[in-house]
N, C-alpha and C positions, 0 to 999 in steps of 0.2 A: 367524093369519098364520104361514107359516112363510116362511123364508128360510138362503140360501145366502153363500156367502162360496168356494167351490170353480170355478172357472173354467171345470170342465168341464161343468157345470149350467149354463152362461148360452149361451145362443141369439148367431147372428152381429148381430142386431139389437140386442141386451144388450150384446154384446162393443163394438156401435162408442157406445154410451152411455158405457160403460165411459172409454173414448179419450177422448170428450168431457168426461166429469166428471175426468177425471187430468188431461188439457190444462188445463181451465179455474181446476183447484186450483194445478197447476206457477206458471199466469199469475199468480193471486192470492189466495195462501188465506185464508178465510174466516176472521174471528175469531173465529165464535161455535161452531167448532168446536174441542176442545181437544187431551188426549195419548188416545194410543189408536184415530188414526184409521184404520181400513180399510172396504173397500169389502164392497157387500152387495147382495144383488139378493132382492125379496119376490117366490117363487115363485109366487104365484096373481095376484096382479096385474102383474109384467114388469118394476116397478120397479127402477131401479139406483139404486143412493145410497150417501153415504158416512155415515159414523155414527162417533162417537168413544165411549169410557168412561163419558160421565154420556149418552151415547144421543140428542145432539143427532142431527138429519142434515142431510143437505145434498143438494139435488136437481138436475139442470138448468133451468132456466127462459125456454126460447132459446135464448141463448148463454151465458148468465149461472149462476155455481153461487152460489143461494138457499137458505136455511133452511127446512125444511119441518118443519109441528107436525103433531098429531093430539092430537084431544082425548081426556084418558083416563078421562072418563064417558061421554059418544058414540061413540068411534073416529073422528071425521070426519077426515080426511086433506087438507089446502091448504096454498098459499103464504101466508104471513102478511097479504098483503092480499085474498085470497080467504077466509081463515080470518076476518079481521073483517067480512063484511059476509053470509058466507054464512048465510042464514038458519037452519038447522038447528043451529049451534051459538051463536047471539046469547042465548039461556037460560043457555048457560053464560058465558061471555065476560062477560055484567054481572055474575059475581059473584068475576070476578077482577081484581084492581089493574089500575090505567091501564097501567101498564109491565111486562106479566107476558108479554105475546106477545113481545115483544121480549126478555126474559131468561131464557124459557124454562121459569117458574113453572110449579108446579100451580097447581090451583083454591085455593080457602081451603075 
């Protein structure tokens, strides 16, 4: 994966992401983001997001800015209620704590 954080690397369709994810943070920012937040766009898939220090992130989801995970022995990529049920990653997911999508755990 690579990715940018340079403005001038992000497309006008990025850029109006961009708006929407800094509106929707101004409106109400997310707790489970912490210090260190800046914005980021992953060049090969178009995504914009924000990302803090321990490398949570945070995505659009509508209107709404969502927590977004990836698993780091699959790569799978969803919103936390798409991350539980999608079947590609339910192998891993049963071997981590009840409460670890939500805290932002690795695996065990």
């Amino acid at each position: 994966m690579t990715t940018t954080t340079d403005l001038k690397d992000i497309g006008f369709r990025e850029l109006q992401i961009t708006a929407d994810l800094l509106t929707a943070y101004c409106k109400s920012p997310p707790d489970f983001l912490g210090s260190g937040v800046h914005l980021m766009m992953n060049t090969h898939s178009g995504y914009v997001f924000l990302t803090d220090e321990d490398f949570n992130v945070a995505m659009m989801n509508g209107d709404r800015l969502e927590q977004f995970h990836s698993c780091p022995e699959c790569g799978a990529e969803a919103s936390p209620r798409t991350f539980r049920t999608d079947h590609a990653v339910n192998a891993t997911l049963r071997t981590w704590p009840p409460d670890a999508i939500q805290h932002g755990a690795k695996p065990l």
